[in-house]
C-alpha positions in Angstrom: 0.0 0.0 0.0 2.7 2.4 1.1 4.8 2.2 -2.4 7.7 4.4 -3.1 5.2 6.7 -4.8 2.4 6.9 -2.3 3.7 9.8 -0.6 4.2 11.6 -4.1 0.5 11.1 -5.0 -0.7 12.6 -1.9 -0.2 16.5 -3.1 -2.6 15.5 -6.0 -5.1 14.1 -4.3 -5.1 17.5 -1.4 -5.7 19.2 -4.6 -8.9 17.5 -5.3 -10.0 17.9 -2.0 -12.2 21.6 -1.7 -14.7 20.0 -4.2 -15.2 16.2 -3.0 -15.0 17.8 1.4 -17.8 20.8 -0.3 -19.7 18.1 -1.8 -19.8 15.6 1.2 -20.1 19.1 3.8 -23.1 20.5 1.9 -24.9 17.0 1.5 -24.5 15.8 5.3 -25.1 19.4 6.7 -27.9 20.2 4.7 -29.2 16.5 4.7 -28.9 16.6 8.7 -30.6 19.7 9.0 -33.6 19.0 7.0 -33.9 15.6 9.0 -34.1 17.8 12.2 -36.7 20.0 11.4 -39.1 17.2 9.4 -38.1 14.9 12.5 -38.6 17.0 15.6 -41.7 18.3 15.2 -43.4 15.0 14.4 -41.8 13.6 17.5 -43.3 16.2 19.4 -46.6 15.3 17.9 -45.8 11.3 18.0 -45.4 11.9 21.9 -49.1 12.7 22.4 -50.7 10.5 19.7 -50.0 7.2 20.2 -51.4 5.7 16.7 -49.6 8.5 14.9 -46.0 7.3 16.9 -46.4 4.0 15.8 -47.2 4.6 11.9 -44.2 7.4 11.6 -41.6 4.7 13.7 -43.3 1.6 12.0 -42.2 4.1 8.3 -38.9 5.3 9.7 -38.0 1.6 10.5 -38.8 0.3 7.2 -36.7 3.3 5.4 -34.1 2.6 7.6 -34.3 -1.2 6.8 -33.1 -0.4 2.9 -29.9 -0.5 1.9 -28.1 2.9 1.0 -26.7 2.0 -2.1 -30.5 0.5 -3.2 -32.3 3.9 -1.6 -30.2 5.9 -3.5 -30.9 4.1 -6.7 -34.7 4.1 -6.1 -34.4 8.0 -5.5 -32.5 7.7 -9.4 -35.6 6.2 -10.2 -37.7 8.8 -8.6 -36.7 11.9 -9.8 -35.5 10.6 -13.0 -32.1 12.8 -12.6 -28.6 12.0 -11.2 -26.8 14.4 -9.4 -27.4 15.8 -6.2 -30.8 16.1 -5.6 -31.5 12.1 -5.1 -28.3 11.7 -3.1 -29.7 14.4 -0.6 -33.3 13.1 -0.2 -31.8 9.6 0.5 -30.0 10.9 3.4 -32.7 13.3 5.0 -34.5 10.1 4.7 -32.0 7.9 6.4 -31.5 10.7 9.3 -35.1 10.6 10.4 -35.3 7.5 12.3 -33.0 8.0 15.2 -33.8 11.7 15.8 -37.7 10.9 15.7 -37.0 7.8 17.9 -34.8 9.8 20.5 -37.5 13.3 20.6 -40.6 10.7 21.4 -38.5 8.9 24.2 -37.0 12.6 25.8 -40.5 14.2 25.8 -41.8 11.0 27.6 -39.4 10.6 30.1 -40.1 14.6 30.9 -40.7 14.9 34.7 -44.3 15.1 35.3 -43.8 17.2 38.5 -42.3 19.7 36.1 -45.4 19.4 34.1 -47.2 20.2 37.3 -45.5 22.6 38.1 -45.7 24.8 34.7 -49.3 24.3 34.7 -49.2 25.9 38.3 -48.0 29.3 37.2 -49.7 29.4 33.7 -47.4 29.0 31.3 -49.6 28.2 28.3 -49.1 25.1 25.8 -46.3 26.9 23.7 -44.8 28.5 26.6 -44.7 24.9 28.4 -43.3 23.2 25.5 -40.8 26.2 25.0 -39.3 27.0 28.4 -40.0 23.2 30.2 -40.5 19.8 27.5 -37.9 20.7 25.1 -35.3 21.8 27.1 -35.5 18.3 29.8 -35.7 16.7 26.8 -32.9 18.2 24.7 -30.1 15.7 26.3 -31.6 13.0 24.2 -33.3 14.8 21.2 -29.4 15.5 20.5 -27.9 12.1 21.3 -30.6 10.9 18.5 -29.2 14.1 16.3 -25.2 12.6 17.3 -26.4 9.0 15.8 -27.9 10.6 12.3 -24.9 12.5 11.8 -22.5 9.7 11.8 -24.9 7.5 9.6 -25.3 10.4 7.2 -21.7 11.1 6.9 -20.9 7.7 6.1 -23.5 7.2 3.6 -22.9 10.6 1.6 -20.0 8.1 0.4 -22.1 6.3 -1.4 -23.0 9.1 -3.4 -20.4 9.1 -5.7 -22.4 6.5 -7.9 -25.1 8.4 -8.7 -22.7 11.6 -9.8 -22.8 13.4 -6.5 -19.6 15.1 -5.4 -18.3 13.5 -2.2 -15.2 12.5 -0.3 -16.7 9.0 -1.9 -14.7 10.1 -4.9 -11.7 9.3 -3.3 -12.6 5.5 -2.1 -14.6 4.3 -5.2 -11.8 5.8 -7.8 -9.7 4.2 -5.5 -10.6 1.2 -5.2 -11.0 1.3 -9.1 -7.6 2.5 -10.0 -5.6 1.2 -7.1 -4.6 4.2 -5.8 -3.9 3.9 -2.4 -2.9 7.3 -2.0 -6.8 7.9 -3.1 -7.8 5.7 -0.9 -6.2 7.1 2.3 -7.1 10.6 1.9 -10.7 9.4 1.3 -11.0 7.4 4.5 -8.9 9.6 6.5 -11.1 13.1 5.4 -14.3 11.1 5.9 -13.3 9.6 9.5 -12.2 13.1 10.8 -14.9 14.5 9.6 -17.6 12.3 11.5 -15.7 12.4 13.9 -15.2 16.3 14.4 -19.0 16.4 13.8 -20.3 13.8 16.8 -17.6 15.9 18.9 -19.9 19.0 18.0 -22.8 17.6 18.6 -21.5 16.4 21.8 -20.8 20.0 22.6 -24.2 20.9 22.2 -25.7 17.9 24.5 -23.3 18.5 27.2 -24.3 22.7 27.1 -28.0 21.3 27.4 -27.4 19.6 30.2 -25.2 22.3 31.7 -27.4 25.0 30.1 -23.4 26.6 29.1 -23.7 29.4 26.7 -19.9 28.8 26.3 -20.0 24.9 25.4 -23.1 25.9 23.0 -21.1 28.8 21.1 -18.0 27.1 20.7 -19.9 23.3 19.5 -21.9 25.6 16.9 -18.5 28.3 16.0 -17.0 24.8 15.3 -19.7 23.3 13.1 -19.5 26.5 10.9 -16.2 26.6 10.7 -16.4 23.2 9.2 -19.2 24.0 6.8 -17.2 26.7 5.2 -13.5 25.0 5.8 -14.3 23.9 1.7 -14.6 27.8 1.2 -11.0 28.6 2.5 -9.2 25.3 1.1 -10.4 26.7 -2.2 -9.5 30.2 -1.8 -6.2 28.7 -0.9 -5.7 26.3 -3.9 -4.3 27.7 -7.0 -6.2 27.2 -9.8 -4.4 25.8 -12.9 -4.1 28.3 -15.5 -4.5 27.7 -19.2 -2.3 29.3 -21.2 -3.9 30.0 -24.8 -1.8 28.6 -27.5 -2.1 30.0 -31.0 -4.7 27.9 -32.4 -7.2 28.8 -29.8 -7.3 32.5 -30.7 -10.1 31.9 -33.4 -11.9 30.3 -30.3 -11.8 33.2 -27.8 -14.6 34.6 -28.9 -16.7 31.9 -27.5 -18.8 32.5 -24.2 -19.1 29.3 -22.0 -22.4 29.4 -20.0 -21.6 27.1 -17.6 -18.6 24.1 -17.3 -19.3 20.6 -19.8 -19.7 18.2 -17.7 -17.3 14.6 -18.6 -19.4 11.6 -17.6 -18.1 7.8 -17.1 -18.0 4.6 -15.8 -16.8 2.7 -12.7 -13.2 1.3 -14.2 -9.7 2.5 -15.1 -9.9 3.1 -18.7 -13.0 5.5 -18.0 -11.1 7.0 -15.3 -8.3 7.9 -17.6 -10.3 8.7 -20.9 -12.3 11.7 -18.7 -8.8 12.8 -17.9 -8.1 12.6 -21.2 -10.9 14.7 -23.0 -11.0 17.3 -19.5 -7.0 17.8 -21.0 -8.2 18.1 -24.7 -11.3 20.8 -23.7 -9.2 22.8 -21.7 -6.5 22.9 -24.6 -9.3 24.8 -25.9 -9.8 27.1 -23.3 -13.7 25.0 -22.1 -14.5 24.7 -18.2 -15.1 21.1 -17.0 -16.4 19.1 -14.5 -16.8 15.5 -13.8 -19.1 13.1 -12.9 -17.3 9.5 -12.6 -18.5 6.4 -12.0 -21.9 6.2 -13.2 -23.3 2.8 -14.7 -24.1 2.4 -17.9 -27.6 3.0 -18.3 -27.2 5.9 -16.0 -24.6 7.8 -17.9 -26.7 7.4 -21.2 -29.5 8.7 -19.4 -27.8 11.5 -18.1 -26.4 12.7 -21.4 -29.7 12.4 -22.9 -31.0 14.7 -20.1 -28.4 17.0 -20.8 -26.6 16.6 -16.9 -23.2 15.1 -18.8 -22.4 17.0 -22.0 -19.6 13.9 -23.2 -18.4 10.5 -22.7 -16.8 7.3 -23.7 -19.1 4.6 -24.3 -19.1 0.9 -26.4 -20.7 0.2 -29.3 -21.7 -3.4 -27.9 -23.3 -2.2 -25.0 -25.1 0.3 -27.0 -26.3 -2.1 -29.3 -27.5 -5.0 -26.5 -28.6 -2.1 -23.5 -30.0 0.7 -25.3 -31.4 -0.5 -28.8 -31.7 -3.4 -27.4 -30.8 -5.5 -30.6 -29.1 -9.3 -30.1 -28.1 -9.7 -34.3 -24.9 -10.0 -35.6 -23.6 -7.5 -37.8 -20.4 -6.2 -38.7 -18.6 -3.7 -36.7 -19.6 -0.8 -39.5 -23.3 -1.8 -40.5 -23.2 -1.3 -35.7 -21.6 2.1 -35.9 -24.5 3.4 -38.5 -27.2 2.1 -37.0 -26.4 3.4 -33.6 -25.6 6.6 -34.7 -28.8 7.6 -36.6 -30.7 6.0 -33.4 -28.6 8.2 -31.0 -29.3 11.2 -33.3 -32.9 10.6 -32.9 -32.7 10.6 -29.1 -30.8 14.3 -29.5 -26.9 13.0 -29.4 -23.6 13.6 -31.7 -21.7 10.4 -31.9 -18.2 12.1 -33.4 -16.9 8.4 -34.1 -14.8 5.6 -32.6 -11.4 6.3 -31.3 -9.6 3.7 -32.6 -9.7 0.7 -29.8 -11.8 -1.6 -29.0 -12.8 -3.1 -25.4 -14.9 -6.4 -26.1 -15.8 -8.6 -23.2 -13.5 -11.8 -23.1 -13.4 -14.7 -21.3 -10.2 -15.7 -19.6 -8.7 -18.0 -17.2 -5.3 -18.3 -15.3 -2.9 -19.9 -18.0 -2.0 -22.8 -16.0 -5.6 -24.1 -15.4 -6.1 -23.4 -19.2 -3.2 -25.6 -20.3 -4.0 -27.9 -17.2 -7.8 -28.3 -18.5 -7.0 -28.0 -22.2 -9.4 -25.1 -22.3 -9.1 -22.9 -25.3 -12.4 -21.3 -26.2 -15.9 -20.6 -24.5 -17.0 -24.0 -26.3 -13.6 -26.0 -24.2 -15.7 -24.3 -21.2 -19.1 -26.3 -21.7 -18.2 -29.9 -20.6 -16.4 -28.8 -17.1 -18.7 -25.5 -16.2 -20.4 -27.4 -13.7 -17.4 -27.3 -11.6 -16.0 -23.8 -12.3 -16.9 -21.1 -10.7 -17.1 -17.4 -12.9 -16.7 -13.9 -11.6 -17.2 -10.4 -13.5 -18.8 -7.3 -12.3 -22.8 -7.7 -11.8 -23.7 -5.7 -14.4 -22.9 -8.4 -16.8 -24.8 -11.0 -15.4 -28.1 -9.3 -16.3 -27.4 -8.0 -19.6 -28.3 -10.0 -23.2 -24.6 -10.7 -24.2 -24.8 -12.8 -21.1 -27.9 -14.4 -22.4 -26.6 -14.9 -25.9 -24.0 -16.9 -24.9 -25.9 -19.2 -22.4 -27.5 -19.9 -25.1 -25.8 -20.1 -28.3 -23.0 -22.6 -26.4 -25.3 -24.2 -23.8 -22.9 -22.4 -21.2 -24.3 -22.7 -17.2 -21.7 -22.3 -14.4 -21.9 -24.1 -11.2 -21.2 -20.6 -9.4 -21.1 -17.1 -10.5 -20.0 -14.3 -8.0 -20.0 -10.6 -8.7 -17.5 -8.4 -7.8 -15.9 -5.4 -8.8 -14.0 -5.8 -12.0 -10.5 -4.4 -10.0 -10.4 -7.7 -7.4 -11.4 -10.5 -10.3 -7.7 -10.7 -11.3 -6.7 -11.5 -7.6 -9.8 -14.0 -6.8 -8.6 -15.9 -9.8 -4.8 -15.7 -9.1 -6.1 -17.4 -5.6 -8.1 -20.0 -6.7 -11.5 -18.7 -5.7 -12.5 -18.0 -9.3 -11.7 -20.2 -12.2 -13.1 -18.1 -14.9 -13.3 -14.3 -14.9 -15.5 -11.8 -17.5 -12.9 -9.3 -17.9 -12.2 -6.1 -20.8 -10.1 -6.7 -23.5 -7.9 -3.4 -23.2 -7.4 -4.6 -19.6 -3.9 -3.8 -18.5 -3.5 -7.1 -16.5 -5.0 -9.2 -18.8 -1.5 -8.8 -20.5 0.6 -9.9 -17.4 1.0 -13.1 -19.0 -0.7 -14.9 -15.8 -3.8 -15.2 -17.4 -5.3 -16.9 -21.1 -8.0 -15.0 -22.9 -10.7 -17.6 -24.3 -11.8 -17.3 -27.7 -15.3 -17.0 -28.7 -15.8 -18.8 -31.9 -19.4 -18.4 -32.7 -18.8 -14.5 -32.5 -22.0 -14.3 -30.0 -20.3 -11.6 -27.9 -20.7 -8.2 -29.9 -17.7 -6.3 -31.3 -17.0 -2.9 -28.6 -15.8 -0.1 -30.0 -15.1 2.7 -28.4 -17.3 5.8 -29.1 -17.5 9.3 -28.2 -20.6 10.7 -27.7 -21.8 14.5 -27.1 -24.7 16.2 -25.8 -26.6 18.8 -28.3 -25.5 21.8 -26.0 -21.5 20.7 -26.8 -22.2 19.7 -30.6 -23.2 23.3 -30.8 -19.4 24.4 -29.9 -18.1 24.4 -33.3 -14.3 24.3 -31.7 -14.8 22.6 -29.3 -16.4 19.8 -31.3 -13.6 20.1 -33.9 -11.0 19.4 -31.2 -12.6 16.3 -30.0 -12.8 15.4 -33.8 -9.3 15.1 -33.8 -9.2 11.9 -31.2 -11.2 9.6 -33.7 -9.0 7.0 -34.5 -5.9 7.6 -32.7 -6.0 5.1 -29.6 -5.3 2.1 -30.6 -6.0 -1.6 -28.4 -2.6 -1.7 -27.5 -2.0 1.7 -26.3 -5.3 1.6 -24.4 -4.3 -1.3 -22.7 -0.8 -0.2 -21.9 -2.6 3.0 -20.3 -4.9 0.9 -18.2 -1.8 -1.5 -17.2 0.0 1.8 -16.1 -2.3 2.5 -12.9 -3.7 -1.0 -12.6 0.0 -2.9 -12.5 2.5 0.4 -12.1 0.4 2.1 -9.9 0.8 5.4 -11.8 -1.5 8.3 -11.8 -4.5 8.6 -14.0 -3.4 11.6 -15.5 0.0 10.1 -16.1 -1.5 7.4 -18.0 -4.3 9.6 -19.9 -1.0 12.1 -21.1 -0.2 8.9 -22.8 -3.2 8.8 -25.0 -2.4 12.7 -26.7 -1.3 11.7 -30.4 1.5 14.3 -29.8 3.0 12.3 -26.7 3.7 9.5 -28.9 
């Protein structure tokens, strides 16, 4: 973990960090706060109607009860949008359970004597709740507040999935690229900051029960100086500067609304292509801004929608997911096809860059030779005993179901898992076959065999940039982008992917690799 390099990458990674800590700060502060106000009052309620407690916990239980990852996909569903917006309802959502829970249980265990007594000297109803309930009660209304806070925290770091900015950045590109360096700023950023947060919040409970002015001022001084901590990072990072190069002086004339935004999957080569067109925009003087990591369905979406103005995608999984066509064709009749359909649906598909990334079927060279296993068909006789990995999303999708059945193909066991740990579950033994991408850079360690597919049932995969109609509209900009059709080829993509997955080298030390003018 702690290569010779790790230390090096570190600086990068601080560099990253005013946008992912802004993201993660805004969605847990703003999350936490709108869990407060929806759950407090309708524990104060809860406490006197009895039927209404037990249908808001009996809701509040069964919300809780949902996985994050699924909750936030169901709020993808929802409002039909990635981005923010879902990631933040899924945690004001998650927060209301143990705040609710903990205001019903401190206005019950209110002293009734106290009760007694306010009614003795008048106070009215609000005046009672005000100056007697919520104060006794406060201790534990906040303990309930210290539990959502740590929960919410954690879970904004699933929010990277969905395209929402968070220190989840760091641990899922991580884990993706094995960057530990990544990884460790990730973990570290997010621990601190639940921690700092629940050391707040304990503030606050121990100036209840104190009734300190001082312990309350400083908890809340300290909570805002975290909320705009992303503020003064930024202030204090230096901004690259571009400098114009001759060519773009025909181009200065154009006005930017707002930044294109670079979509893309949940694997290396993704990782490095965005870094690769961010480079080529800015060559032409463009704002950018990511959104990484999104699954396939969800990125096409998104561009359609007009939340990602460019990506990478394949022409096989456009073919199979979105036109949802299972014939064989050759690689050109694919390309026109799919890009009169994605013209239809309002996107520029400038052309294929030159690689291609089909799924293949491989297996550690000494089983292969041990087994005499050579192609998917060598497979059919012994699947009963193997056992297959490859991400989950292949598992559902027709290529899958092509192949089952134009070879009869049925493994005794499949496990999914991310496509970054299939190389070592099959160097150990608990995989024997593995769905991996052809451009792969460990595919071409030598340790493992790619299988051929004889019948040609798994489509060809080229690689295809596509545009939203906002960014087709930028003459230049689209010009420049022109200019990467055709220049990666399979080799050089997989030697870039090999550089961060095997050499642990930065992403943008393997996307610099990619500029025609490198080479």
């Amino acid at each position: 973990m702690f290569d010779a390099d790790f230390w090096s990458r570190i600086p990068h990674q601080l560099s990253l960090l005013p946008d992912r800590l802004g993201g993660h700060v805004f969605l847990a502060f703003s999350s936490l706060l709108a869990g407060v106000l929806i759950s407090i009052p309708l524990g104060i309620f809860c406490s006197r109607q009895p039927k209404a407690e037990r249908g808001a916990v009996t809701i509040a239980n069964v919300i809780q009860t949902i996985p994050g990852m699924a909750l936030l996909a169901i709020m993808v569903f929802a409002f039909q949008r990635t981005g923010m917006l879902p990631a933040w309802v899924a945690l004001v959502l998650y927060s209301i359970l143990p705040i609710l829970r903990n205001t019903i249980a401190g206005m019950k265990t209110v002293d009734p004597g106290c009760i007694e007594a306010a009614d003795g000297i008048g106070l009215n109803r609000w005046q009672k709740l005000r100056i007697v309930e919520l104060p006794l009660a406060a201790p534990t209304i906040l303990a309930g507040v210290r539990t959502a806070s740590a929960w919410v925290v954690g879970a904004a770091t699933l929010a990277y999935p969905v395209g929402a900015t968070s220190l989840g950045d760091y641990i899922f590109a991580g884990l993706q690229t094995s960057n530990s360096a990544a990884l460790m700023v990730g973990c570290v950023c997010s621990a601190a900051l639940a921690l700092l947060l629940d050391m707040l919040l304990g503030g606050l409970e121990v100036a209840s029960k104190k009734r300190s002015r001082v312990w309350a001022f400083g908890s809340i001084a300290g909570m805002a100086a975290i909320a705009v901590s992303p503020l003064l990072l930024r202030a204090m990072h230096q901004e690259k500067t571009i400098t114009p190069v001759p060519e773009m002086v025909a181009a200065e004339a154009f006005q930017q609304d707002k930044p294109y935004v670079i979509g893309g999957k949940p694997f290396t080569e993704q990782y490095i292509l965005i870094d690769h067109l961010r480079e080529v925009l800015q060559e032409e003087n463009r704002e950018t801004e990511v959104k990484a990591g999104l699954g396939s369905n969800v990125v096409l979406q998104s561009l359609k929608r007009g939340e990602i103005d460019c990506y990478v995608d394949y022409s096989g999984t456009l073919w199979a997911n979105e036109m949802e066509r299972s014939d064989n064709v050759s690689s050109a009749e694919m390309m026109i096809d799919i890009g009169t359909h994605l013209k239809e649906q309002g996107i520029l598909m400038l052309g294929p860059l030159g690689f291609r990334n089909d799924y293949v079927f491989a297996m550690k060279k000494e089983k292969a030779d041990e087994m005499g296993i050579r192609s998917i068909a060598d497979l059919v006789p012994h699947a009963d005993e193997l056992t297959a990995a490859c991400e989950i999303e292949f598992w559902s999708r027709p290529e899958w179901k092509n192949v089952q059945t134009e070879y009869g193909l049925s493994f005794g066991k499949t496990k999914s898992m991310d496509a970054a740990l299939m190389y070592g579950a099959l160097s150990r033994g608990e995989a024997d076959v593995i769905v991996a991408y052809r451009t792969d850079g460990r595919l071409g360690s030598g340790e493992f065999v790619e299988l051929e597919d004889p019948r040609f049932v798994l489509p060809p995969y080229d690689a295809v940039l596509l545009v939203s109609e906002r960014l087709a509209k930028d003459r230049a900009a689209i010009d420049k982008l022109r200019k990467m059709v055709n220049t990666i080829s399979t080799p050089e993509m997989r030697k870039a992917n090999g550089m961060v997955d095997l050499q642990e080298k930065s992403v943008a030390a393997a996307a610099a690799t990619l500029d025609p003018q490198a080479n």
